[in-house]
N, C-alpha and C positions, 0 to 999 in steps of 0.2 A: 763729722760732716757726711751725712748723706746723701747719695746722689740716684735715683731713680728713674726709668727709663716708662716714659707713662705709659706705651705702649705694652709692651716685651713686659714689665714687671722687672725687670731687670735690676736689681743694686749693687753700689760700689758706696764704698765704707773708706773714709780716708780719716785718721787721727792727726788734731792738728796740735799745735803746738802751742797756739793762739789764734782767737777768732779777729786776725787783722786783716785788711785787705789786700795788701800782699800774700800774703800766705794762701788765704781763700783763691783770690783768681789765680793763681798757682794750679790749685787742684781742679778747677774748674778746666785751664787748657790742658792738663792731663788728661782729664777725664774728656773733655773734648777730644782729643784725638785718637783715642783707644777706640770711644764709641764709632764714628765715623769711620776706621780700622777696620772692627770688627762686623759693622751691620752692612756698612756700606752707603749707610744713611747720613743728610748734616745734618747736626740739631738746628732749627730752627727760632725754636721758643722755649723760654726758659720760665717755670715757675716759681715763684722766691715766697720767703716770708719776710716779716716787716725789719729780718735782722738789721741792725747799723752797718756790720761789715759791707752789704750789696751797694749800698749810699754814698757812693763817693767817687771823685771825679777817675782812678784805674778803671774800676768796672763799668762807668760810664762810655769811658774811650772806647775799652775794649768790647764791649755790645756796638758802638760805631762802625769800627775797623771789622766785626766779624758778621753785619746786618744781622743782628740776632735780637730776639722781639723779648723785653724780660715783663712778665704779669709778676704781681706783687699783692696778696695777699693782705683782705681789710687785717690792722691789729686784734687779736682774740678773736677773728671770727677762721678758726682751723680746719672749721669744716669746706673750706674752699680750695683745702689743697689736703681732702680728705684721704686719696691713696696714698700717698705718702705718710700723711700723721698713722692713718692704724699700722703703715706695714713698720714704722718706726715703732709703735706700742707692742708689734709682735715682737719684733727684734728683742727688745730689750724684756720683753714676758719670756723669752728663752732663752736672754743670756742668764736670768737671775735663776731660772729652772736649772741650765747647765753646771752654773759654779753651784748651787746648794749640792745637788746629785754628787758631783765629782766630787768635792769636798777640798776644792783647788782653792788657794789663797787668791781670795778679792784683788791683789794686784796682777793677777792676769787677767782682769775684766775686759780687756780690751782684744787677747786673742781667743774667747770665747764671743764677743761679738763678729771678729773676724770669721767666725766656726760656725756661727749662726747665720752669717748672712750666705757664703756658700752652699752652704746645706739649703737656705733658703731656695735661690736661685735653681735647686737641683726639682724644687717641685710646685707641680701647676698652679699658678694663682688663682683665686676665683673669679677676675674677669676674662683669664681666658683657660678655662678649666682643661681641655685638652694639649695645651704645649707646655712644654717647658722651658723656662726662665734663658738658660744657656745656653739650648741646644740653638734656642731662635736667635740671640746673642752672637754665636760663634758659627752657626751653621753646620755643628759637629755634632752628631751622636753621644752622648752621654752615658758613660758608667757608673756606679755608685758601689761596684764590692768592696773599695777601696774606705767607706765611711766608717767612722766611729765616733762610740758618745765622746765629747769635751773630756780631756783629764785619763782616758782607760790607757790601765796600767799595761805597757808592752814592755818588751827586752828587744833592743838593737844588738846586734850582730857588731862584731867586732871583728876585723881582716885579720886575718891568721898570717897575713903578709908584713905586717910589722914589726916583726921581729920581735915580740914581746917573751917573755920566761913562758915558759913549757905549760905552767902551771896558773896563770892568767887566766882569769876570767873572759870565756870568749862572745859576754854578751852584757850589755850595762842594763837595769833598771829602770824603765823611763816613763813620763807621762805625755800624751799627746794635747801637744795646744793649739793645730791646725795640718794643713795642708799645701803641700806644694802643685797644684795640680793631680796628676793621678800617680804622678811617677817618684813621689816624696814624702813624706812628714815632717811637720814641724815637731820637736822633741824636746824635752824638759829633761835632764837627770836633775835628779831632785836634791840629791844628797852635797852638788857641786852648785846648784843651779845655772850650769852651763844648759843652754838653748842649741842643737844641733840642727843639721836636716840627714833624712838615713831614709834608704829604702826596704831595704833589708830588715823587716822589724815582723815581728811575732807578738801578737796581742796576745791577753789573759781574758779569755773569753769567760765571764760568771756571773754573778751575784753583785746587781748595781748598789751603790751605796746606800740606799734608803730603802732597797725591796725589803719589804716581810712577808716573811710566808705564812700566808692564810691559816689559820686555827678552825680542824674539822668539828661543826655545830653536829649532834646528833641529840634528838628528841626521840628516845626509842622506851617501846611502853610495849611490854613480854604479850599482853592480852590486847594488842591494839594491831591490828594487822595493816592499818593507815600510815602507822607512828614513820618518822622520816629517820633515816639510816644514810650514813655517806655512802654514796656511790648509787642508790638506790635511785 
């Protein structure tokens, strides 16, 4: 479930368990109150699509009790809650870029969307080409040295404080599946499939999974002083 900010370009990514309607207004007064939190702003009006979840007497109430105005999108006509369907089409044009590149199993599809939509968020929409997504969001200055592809292979750092053998390995093998903000990673060891968070982490900075490297073309003719040459 997608939740987008029409203004700001802003999105939030929530997995559900089921499209019921409990579950759904669940995430809606999450995400109501983080927004309202962070902007300062109430939502007002809400744009839906023709789901079954939105149609029923909870979400009913709850647009009551909170005067909040819901528009409801004709059936198949998408183009009426057009920012949200393309920036949905990009999403998922970069999750499926992300797992092919990394070469990470299909079942972390869901923290490569998590990794796509922050990333997102980090840069200018085209209706408002000059701000950024977050900064406008949280009204903080944004870093980014912190980012990397979906899946790049790092080594976490292992505390020398725990009394392990002399001879311990003092760094695990890991692949990254997200972010904790600026101060975290989310972590894969892959051999255990334990999931961590660690800050302490040292990337393998190289050669992404599908780069090749270019094959130098030379058309070179001894009496041709035109003929092309690499570097030439």
């Amino acid at each position: 479930m997608m939740m987008m900010d029409g203004f700001l370009s802003y999105r939030t990514v929530a997995f559900l368990p089921a499209k019921s309607a409990d579950i759904t207004l669940k995430v809606l007064k999450s995400y109501q109150t983080e927004a309202e939190h962070q902007t300062g702003k109430r939502i007002r009006q809400l744009r839906l699509d023709m789901g079954q979840e939105w149609f029923n007497t909870a979400w009913e109430q709850y647009r009551k009790d909170q005067g909040l105005v819901f528009q409801f999108t004709t059936p198949y006509a998408h183009q009426q809650n057009g920012t949200a369907e393309r920036s949905m089409r990009t999403i998922l044009d970069a999750t499926h870029s992300a797992i092919a590149e990394s070469g990470m199993p299909l079942k972390y599809w869901a923290d490569a969307v998590s990794m796509v939509v922050y990333t997102r968020n980090l840069i200018p929409s085209s209706r408002r080409p000059g701000t950024i997504p977050t900064k406008l969001w949280s009204g903080q200055r944004q870093n980014i040295s912190h980012l990397r592809p979906f899946g790049t292979t790092a080594y976490a750092h292992i505390l020398g404080d725990l009394n392990l053998f002399k001879l311990f390995p003092r760094s695990v093998k890991v692949a990254l599946l997200g972010y904790f903000g600026h101060d975290g990673y989310k972590l894969l060891e892959k051999n255990t499939g334990a999931i961590f968070r660690s800050h302490n982490v040292i990337f393998e900075e190289g050669i992404t999974h599908y780069t090749r490297q270019p094959t130098p073309i030379s058309f070179t003719d001894e009496n041709d002083p035109f003929s092309y040459r690499p570097g030439n």
